[in-house]
PAKOLKOL-304322 format. One record per residue (C-alpha): residue number from 1; residue in three letters; chain; y, x, z. Coordinates in nm, 4 decimals. Each point is the difference from the previous one (the first is absolute). Example, Ala and Ser with C-alpha at 12.3 -4.5 7.8 and 13.67 -1.06 7.14 Angstrom:
BEGIN
1,ala,A,-0.4500,1.2300,0.7800 .
2,ser,A,0.3440,0.1370,-0.0660 .
This chain:
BEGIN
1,unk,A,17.4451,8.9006,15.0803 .
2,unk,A,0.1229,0.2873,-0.2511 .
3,unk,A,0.2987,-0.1288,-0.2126 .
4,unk,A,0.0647,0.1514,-0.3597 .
5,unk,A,0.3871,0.1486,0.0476 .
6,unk,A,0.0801,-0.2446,-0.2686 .
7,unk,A,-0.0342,-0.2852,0.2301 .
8,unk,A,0.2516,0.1081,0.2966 .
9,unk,A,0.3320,-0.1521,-0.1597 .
10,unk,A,-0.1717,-0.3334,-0.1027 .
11,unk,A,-0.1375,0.0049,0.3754 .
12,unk,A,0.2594,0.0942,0.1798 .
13,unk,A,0.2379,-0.2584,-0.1721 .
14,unk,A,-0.2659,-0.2685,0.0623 .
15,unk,A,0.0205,0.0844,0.3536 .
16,unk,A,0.3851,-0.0266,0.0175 .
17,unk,A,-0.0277,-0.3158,-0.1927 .
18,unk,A,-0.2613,-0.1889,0.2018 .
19,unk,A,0.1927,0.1348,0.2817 .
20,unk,A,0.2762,-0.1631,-0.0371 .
21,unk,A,-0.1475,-0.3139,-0.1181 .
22,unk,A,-0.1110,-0.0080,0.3934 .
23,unk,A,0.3309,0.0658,0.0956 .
24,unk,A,0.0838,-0.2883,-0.1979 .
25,unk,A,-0.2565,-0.2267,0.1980 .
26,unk,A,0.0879,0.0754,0.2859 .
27,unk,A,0.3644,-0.0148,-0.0249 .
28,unk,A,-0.0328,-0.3987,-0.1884 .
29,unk,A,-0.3584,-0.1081,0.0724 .
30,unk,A,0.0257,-0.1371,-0.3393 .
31,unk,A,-0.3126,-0.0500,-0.2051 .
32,unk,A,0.1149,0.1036,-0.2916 .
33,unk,A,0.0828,0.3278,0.1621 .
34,unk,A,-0.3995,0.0415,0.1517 .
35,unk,A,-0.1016,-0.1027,-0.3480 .
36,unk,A,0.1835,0.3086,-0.1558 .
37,unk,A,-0.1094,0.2035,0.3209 .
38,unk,A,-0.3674,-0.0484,-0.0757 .
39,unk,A,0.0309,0.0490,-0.3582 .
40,unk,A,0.1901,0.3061,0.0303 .
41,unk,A,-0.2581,0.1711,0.2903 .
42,unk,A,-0.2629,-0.1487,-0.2684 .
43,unk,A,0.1402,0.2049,-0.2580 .
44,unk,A,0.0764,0.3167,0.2000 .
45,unk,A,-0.4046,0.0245,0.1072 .
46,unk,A,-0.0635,-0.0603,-0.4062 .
47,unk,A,0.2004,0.2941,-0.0497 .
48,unk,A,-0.2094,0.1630,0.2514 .
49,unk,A,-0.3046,-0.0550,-0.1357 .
50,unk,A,0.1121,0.0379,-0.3427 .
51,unk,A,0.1173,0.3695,0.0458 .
52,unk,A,-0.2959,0.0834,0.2260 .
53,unk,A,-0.1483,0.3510,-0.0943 .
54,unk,A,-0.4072,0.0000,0.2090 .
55,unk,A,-0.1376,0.3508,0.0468 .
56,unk,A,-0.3038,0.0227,-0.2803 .
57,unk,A,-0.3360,0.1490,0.0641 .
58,unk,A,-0.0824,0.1775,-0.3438 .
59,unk,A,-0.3959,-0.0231,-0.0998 .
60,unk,A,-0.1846,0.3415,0.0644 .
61,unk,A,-0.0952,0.0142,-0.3412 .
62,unk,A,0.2484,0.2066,-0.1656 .
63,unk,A,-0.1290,-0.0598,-0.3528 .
64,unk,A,0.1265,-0.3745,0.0556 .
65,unk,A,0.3342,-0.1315,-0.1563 .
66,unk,A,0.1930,-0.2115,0.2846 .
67,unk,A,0.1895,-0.3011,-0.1063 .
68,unk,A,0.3790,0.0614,-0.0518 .
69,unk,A,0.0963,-0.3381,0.0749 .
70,unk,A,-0.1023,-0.2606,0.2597 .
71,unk,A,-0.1205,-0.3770,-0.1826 .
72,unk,A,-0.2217,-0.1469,-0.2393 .
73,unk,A,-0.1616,0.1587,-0.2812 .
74,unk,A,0.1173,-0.2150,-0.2977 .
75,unk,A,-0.1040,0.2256,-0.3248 .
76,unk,A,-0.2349,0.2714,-0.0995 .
77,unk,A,0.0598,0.1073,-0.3385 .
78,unk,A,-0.0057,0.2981,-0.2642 .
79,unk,A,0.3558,0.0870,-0.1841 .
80,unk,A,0.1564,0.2535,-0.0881 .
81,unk,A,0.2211,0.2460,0.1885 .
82,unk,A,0.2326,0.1717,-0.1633 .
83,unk,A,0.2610,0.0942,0.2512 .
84,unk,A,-0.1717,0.2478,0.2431 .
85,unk,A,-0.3808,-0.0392,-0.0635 .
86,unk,A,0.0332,-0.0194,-0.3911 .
87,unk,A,-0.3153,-0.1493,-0.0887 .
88,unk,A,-0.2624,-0.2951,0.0883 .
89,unk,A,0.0267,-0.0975,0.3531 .
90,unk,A,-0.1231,-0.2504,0.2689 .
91,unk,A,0.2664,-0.2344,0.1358 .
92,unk,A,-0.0491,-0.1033,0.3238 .
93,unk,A,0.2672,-0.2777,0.0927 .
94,unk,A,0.0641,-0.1285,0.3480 .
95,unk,A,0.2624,-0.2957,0.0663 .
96,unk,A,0.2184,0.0150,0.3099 .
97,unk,A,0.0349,-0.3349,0.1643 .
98,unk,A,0.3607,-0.0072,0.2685 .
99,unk,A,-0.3485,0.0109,0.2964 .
100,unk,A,-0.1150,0.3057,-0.1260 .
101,unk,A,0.0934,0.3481,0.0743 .
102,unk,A,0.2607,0.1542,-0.2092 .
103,unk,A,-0.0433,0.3684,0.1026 .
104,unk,A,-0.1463,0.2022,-0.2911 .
105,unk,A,-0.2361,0.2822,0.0431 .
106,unk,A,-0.1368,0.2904,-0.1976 .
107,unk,A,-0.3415,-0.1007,-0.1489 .
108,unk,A,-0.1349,0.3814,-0.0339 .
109,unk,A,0.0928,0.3339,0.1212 .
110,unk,A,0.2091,0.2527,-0.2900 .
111,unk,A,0.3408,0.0878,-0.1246 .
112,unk,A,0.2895,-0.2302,-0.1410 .
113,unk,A,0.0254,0.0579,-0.3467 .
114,unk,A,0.2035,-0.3087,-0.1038 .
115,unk,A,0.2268,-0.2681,0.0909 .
116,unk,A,0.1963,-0.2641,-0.1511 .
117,unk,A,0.1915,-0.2509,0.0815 .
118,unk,A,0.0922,-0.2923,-0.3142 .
119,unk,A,0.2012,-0.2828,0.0518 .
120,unk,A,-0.1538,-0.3704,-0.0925 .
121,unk,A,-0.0161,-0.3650,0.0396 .
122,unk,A,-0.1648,-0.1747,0.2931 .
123,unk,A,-0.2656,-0.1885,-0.1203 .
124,unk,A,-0.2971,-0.1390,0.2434 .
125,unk,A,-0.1946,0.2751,0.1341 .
126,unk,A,-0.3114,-0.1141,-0.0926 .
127,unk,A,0.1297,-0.0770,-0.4263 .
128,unk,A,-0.1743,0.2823,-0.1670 .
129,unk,A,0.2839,0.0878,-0.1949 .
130,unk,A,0.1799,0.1285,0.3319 .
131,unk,A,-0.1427,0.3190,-0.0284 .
132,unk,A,0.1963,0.0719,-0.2882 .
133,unk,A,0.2828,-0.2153,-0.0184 .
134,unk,A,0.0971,0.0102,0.4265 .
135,unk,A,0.2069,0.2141,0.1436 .
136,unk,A,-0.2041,0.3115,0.1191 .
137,unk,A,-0.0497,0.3287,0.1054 .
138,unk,A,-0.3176,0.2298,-0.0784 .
139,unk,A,-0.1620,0.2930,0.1820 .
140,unk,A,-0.2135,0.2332,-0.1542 .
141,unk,A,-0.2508,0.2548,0.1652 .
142,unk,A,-0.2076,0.2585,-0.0945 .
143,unk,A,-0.3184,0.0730,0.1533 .
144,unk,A,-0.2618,0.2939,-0.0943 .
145,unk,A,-0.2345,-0.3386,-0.1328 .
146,unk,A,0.2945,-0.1355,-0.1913 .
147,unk,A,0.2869,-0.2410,0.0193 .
148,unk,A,0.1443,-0.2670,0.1584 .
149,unk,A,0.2753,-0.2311,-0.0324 .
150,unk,A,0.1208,-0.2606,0.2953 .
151,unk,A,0.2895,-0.2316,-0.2103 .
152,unk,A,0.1690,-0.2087,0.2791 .
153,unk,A,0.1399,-0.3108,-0.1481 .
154,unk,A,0.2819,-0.2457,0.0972 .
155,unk,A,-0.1242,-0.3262,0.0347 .
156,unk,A,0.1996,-0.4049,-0.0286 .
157,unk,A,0.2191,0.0355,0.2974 .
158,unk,A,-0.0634,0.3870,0.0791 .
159,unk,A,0.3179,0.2067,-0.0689 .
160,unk,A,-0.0426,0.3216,0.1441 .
161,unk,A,-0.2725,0.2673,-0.0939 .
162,unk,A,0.0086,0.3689,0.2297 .
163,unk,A,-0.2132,0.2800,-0.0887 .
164,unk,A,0.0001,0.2849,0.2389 .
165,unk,A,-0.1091,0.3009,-0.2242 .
166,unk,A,0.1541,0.2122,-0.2354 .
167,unk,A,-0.2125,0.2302,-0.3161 .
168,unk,A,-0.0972,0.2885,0.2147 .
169,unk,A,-0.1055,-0.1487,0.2660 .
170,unk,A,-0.3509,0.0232,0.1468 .
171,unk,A,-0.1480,-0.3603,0.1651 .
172,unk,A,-0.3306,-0.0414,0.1581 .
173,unk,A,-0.2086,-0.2829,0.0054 .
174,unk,A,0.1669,-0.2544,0.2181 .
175,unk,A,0.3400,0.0931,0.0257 .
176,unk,A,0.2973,-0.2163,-0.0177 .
177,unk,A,0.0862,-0.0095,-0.4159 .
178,unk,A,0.2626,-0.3160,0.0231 .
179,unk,A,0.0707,-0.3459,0.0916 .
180,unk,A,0.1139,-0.3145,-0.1986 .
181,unk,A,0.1783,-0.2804,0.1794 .
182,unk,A,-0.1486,-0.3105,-0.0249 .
183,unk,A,-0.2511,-0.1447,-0.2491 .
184,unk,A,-0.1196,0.2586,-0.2295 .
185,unk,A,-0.2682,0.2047,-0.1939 .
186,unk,A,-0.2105,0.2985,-0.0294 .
187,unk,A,-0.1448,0.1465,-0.2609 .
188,unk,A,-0.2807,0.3013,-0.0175 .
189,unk,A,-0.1082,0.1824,-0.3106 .
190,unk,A,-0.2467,0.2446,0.0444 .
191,unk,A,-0.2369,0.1650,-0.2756 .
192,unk,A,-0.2615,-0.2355,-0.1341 .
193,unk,A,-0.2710,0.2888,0.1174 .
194,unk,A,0.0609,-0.0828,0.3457 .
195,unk,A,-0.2330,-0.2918,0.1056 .
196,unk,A,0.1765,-0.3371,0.1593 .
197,unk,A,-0.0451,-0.1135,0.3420 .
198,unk,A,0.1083,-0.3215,0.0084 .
199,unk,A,0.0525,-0.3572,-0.1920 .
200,unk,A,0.2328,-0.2332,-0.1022 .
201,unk,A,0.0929,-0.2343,0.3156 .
202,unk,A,-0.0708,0.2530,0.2499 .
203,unk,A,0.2313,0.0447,0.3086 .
204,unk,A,0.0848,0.3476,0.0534 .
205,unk,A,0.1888,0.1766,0.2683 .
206,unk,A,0.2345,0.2667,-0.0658 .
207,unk,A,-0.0999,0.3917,0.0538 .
208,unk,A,-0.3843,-0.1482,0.1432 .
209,unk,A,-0.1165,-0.2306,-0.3181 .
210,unk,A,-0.2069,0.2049,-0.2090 .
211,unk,A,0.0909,-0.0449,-0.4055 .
212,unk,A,-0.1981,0.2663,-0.1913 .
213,unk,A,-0.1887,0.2996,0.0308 .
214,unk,A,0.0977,0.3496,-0.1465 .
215,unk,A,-0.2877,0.2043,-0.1597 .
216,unk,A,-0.2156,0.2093,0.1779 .
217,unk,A,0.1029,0.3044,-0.2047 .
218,unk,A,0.3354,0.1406,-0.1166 .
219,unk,A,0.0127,0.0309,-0.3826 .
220,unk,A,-0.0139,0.3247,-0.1567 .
């Protein structure tokens, strides 16, 4: 199993943890001590599976918009955009439960032409004012049918937001953008000409889940 880089301290001081809790048990024999052993090897394959980071097949349809985010589909609405996109736009928002995967992956193929990062609060995920009021950071690229914007958001307990790419960068569809530690949300605007693939309550997986379509023509 592939593990996001991220995950290596919280692992490896799992492991020295549990380990000696063991030590512990078999130095007293004390069940106190096997309780705290099994809790702490518990915890350490948590952080395993937490900070897991699967190998994606993309769809061969390159026209199709990938989800950025791993989770449930919990709004599809129309708002306004005014950081990066600057007009109407489809929000696509996905919450993060602590089961999901926490890896973050480009959505389309183009160049970085924003990023942000804005300190917050650390209201529930799911609370629709989180994707204004949460701490966040936002990634904007361009593509030769328009733009897109993946806004990773900081959820109740999540403290900790990476994104990988700097403006100037080039992505394709599928790569590694970022990771958020524990239970989060992701949000996807993309231009309201670009038909929607899915629905509210659908399960999506990251970099494979399908979210919209681009046109089939570049605008003039």
């Amino acid at each position: 199993m592939r593990l996001a880089p991220e995950g290596w301290p919280f692992v490896l001081a799992g492991l020295a943890l549990a380990g000696g809790g063991w030590a512990w048990v078999a130095f007293s024999g004390a069940r106190v001590a096997t309780a705290a052993a099994v809790a702490l090897t518990a915890l350490t394959f948590f952080t395993l599976w937490f900070f897991r980071d699967p190998v994606r097949e993309l769809p061969a349809d390159t026209a199709l918009v990938v989800a950025p985010g791993q989770g449930r589909v919990i709004e599809i609405v129309e708002i306004d955009e005014p950081t990066y996109l600057s007009a109407r736009a489809r929000r696509i928002s996905i919450f993060l439960s602590v089961f999901d995967v926490h890896v973050q992956r480009a959505p389309v193929t183009g160049a970085v032409e924003h990023r942000e990062y804005v300190p917050g609060k650390y209201l529930a995920a799911w609370n629709e004012k989180a994707s204004e009021d949460n701490e966040r950071a936002s990634l904007g690229i361009a593509t030769p049918h328009g733009r897109v914007l993946v806004k990773q958001i900081a959820g109740l307990i999540a403290r900790r937001i990476v994104t990988d790419h700097a403006v100037g960068d080039s992505v394709r569809r599928g790569d590694r953008i970022g990771l958020i530690r524990f239970g989060s949300r992701v949000d996807l605007f993309v231009p309201l000409d670009w038909d929607v693939t899915c629905e509210v309550g659908d399960r999506v997986r990251v970099g494979v889940t399908p979210l919209a379509r681009m046109p089939a023509e570049v605008p003039a």
